[in-house]
KEKE-3310 file (N, C-alpha, C; in steps of 0.2 Angstrom, whole numbers, plus 5000, padded with zeros to 4 digits):
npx = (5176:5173:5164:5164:5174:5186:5190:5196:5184:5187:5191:5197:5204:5219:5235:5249:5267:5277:5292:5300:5311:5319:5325:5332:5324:5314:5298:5294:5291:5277:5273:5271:5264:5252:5248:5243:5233:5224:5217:5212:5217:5225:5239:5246:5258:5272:5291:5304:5321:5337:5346:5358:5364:5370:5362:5349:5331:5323:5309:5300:5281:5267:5251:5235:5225:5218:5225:5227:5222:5231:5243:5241:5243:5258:5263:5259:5267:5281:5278:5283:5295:5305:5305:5313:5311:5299:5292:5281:5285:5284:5280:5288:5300:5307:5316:5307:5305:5298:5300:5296:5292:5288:5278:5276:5265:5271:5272:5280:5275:5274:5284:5295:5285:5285:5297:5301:5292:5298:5311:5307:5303:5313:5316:5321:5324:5324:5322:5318:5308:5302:5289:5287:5292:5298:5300:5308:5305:5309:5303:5293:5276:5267:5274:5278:5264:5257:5267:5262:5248:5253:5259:5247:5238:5245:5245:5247:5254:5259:5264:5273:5276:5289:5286:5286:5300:5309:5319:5325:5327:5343:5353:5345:5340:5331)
npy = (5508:5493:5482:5470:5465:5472:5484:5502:5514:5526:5541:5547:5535:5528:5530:5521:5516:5506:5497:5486:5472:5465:5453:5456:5453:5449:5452:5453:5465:5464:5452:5457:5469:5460:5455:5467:5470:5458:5460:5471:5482:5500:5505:5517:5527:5521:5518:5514:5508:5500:5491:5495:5482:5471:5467:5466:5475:5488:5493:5504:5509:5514:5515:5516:5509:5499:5496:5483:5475:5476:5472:5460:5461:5462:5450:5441:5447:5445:5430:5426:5419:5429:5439:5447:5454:5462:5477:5489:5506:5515:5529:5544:5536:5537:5544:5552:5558:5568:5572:5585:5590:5606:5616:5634:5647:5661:5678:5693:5703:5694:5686:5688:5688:5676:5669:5672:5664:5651:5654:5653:5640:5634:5629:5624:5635:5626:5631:5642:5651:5663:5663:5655:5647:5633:5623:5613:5608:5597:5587:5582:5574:5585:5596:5598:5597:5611:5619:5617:5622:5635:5637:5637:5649:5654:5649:5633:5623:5613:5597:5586:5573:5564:5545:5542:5541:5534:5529:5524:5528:5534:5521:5508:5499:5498)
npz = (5733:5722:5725:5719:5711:5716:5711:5710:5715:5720:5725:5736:5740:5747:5743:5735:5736:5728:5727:5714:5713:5701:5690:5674:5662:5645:5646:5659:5665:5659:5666:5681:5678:5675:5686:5693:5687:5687:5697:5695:5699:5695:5687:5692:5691:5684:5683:5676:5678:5673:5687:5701:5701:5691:5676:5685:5686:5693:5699:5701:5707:5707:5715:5718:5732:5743:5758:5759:5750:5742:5750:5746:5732:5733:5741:5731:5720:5725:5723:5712:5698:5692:5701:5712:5725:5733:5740:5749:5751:5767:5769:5776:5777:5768:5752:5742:5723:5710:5692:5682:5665:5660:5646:5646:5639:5637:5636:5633:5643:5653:5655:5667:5677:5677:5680:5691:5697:5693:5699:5712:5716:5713:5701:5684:5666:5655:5640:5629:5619:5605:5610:5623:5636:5642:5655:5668:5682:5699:5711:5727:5726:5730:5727:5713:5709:5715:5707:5694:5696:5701:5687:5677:5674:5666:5656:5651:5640:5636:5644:5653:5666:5676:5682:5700:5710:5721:5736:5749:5765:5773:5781:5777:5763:5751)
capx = (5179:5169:5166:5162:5184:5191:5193:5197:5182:5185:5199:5199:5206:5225:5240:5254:5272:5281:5297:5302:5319:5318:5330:5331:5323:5308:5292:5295:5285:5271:5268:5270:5257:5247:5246:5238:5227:5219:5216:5206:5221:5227:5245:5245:5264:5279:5294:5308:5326:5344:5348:5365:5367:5370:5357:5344:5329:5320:5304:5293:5273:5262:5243:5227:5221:5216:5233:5225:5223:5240:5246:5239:5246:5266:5263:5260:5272:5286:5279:5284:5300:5309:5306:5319:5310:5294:5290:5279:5287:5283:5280:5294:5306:5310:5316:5306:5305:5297:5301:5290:5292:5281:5281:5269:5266:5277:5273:5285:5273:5273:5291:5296:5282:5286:5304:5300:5290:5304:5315:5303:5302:5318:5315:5326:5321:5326:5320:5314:5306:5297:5281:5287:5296:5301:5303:5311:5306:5310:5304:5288:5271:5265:5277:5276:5257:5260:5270:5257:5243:5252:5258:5240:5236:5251:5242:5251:5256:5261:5267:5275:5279:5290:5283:5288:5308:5310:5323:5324:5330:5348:5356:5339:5338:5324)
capy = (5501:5490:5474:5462:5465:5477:5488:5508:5521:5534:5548:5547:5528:5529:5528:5516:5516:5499:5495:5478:5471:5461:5451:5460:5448:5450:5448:5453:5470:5462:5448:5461:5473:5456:5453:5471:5471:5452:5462:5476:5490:5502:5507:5527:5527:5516:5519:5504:5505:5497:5493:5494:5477:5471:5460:5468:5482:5491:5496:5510:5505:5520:5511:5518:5504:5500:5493:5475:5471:5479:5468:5453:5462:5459:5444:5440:5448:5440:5423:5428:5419:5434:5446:5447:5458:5468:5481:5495:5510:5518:5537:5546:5533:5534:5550:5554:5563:5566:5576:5588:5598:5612:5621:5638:5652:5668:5685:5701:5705:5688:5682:5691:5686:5666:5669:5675:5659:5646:5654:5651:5635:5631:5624:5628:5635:5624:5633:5647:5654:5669:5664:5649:5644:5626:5624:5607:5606:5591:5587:5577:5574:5591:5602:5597:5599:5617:5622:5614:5625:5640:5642:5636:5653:5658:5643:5627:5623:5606:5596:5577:5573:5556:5542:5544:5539:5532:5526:5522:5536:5530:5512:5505:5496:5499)
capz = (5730:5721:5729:5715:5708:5721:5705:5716:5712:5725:5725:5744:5741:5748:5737:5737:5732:5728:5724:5715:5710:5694:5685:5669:5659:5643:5650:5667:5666:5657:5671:5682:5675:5675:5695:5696:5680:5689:5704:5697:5700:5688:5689:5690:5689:5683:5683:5676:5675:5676:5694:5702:5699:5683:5676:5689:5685:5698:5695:5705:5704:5711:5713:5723:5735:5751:5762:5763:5742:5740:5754:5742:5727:5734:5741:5725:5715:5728:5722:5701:5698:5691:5705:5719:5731:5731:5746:5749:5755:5770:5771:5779:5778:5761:5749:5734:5717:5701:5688:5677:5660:5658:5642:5646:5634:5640:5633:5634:5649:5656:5657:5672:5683:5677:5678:5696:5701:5692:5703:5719:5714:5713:5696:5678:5661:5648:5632:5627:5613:5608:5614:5626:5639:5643:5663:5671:5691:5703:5717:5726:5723:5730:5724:5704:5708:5715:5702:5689:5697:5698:5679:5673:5673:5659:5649:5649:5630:5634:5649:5657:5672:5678:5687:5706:5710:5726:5739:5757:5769:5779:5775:5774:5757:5746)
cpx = (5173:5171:5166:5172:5188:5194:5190:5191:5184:5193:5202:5204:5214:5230:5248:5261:5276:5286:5300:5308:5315:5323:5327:5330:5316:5303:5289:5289:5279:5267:5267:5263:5250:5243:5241:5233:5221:5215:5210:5210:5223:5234:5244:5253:5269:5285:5302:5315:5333:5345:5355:5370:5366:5366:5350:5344:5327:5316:5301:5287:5270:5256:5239:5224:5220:5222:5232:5225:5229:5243:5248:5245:5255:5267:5264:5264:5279:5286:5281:5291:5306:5309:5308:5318:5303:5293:5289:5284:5283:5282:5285:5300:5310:5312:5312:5305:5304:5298:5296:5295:5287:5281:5274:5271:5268:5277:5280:5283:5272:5279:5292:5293:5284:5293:5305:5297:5295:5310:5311:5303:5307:5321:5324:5323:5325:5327:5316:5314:5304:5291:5280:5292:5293:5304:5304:5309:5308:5307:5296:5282:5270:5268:5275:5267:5253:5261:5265:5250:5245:5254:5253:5238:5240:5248:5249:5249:5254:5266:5269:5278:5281:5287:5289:5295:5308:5315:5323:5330:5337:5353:5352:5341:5333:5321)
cpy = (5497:5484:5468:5463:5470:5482:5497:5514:5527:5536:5547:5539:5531:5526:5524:5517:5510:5498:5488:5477:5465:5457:5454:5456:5450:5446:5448:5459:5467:5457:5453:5465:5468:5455:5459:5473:5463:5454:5469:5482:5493:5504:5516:5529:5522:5519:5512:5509:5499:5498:5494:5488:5473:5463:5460:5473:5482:5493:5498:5511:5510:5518:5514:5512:5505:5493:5484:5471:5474:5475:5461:5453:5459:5454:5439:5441:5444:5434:5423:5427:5425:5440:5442:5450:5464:5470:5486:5498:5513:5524:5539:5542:5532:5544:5550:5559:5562:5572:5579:5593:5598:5616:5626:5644:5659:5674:5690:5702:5699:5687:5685:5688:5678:5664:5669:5667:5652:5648:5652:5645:5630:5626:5629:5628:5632:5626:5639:5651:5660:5670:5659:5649:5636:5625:5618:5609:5598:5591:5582:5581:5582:5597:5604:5600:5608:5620:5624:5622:5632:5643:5642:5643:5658:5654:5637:5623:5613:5602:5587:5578:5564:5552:5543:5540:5539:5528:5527:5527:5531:5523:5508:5504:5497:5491)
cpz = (5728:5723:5725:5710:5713:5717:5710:5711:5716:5724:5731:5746:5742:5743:5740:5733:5733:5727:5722:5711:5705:5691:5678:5662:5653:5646:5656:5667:5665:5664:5679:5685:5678:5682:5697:5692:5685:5693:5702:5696:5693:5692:5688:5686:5690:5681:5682:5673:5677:5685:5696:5699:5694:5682:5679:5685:5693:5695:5701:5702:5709:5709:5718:5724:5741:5754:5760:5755:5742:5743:5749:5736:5729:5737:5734:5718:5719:5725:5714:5703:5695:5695:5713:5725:5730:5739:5744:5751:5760:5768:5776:5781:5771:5757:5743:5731:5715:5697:5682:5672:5659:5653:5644:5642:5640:5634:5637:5643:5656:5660:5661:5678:5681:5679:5688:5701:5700:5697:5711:5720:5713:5704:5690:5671:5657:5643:5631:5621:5615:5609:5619:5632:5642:5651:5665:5680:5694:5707:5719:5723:5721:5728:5719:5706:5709:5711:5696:5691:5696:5691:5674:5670:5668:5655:5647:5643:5633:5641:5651:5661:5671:5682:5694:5703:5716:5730:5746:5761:5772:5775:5773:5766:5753:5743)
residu = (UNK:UNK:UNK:UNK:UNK:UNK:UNK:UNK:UNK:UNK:UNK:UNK:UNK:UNK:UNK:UNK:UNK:UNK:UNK:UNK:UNK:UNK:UNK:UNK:UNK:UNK:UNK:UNK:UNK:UNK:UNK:UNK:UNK:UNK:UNK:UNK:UNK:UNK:UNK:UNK:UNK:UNK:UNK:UNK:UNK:UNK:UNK:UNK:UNK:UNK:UNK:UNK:UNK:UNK:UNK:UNK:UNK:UNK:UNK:UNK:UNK:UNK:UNK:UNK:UNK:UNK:UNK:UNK:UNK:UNK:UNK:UNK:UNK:UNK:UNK:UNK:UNK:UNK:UNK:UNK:UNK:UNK:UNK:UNK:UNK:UNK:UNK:UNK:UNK:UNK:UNK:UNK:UNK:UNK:UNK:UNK:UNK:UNK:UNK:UNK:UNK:UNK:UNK:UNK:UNK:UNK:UNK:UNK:UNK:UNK:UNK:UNK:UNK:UNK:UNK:UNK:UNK:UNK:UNK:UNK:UNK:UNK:UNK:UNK:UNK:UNK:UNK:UNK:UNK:UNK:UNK:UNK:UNK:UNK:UNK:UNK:UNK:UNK:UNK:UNK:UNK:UNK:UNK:UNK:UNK:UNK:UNK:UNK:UNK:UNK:UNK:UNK:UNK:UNK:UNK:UNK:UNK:UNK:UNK:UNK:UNK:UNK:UNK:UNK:UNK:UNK:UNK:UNK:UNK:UNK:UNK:UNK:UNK:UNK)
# end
């Protein structure tokens, strides 16, 4: 951590997952953005849409910090007239998913063992050509990264994942 902006250089630095309600207004991401741009942080992943309730966003904010500027970070999002509720989540209290397409090159000799691990994987081919397949997974971090690792070695064409998608385990609220 650099100590002259609290701006995150280490890998080992812990990750965060946030959830904040918004009225669904222009300008709201932006100032948003702005409380962890002051601070030094970067956003890894976002995640913004319509909430249930009409006129509300939700947005999911995945940051790398240390618990105590994060802490800062939603205190300070709480006091921004357009946001209705910021909280971290917990780890195991909450359900998450993100979503990856994978396009990777599939020979004659290939598709069988790919076809083999999308099944493992629980994933789904979307598309296939004659030199491609197109595969959809879900699921958390570590799976996608799983996945990610073992079709590196069919040669990944082209690939996006979604920012995290998070919700609070039970009746809990997010």
């Amino acid at each position: 951590m650099n100590a002259t902006n609290g701006a995150i250089t280490a890998k080992t630095t812990p990750s965060h997952t946030i959830s904040v309600l918004v009225h669904n207004r222009p300008g709201v991401l932006s100032r948003i953005a702005q409380v962890f741009a002051r601070r030094g942080f970067n956003i890894d992943s976002l995640v913004v849409s319509e909430a249930h309730q009409e006129g509300f966003s939700r947005m999911t904010i995945v940051s790398l910090g240390e618990p105590e500027a994060l802490d800062q970070i939603i205190k300070q999002l709480n006091k921004l007239v357009d946001v209705v509720r910021a909280a971290e989540h917990v780890s195991g209290e909450s359900v998450e998913r993100e979503l990856a397409l994978i396009k990777v090159t599939a020979t004659p000799d290939t598709r069988t063992e790919l076809l083999q691990i999308i099944d493992v994987f629980r994933a789904k081919t979307v598309d296939i050509s004659d030199d491609s397949l197109t595969i959809e997974v879900t699921g958390d971090s570590s799976k996608l990264d799983a996945m990610e690792e073992m079709l590196g070695k069919f040669g990944i064409i082209e690939m996006i994942r979604s920012g995290k998608l998070i919700i609070a385990r039970g009746s809990l609220v997010t």
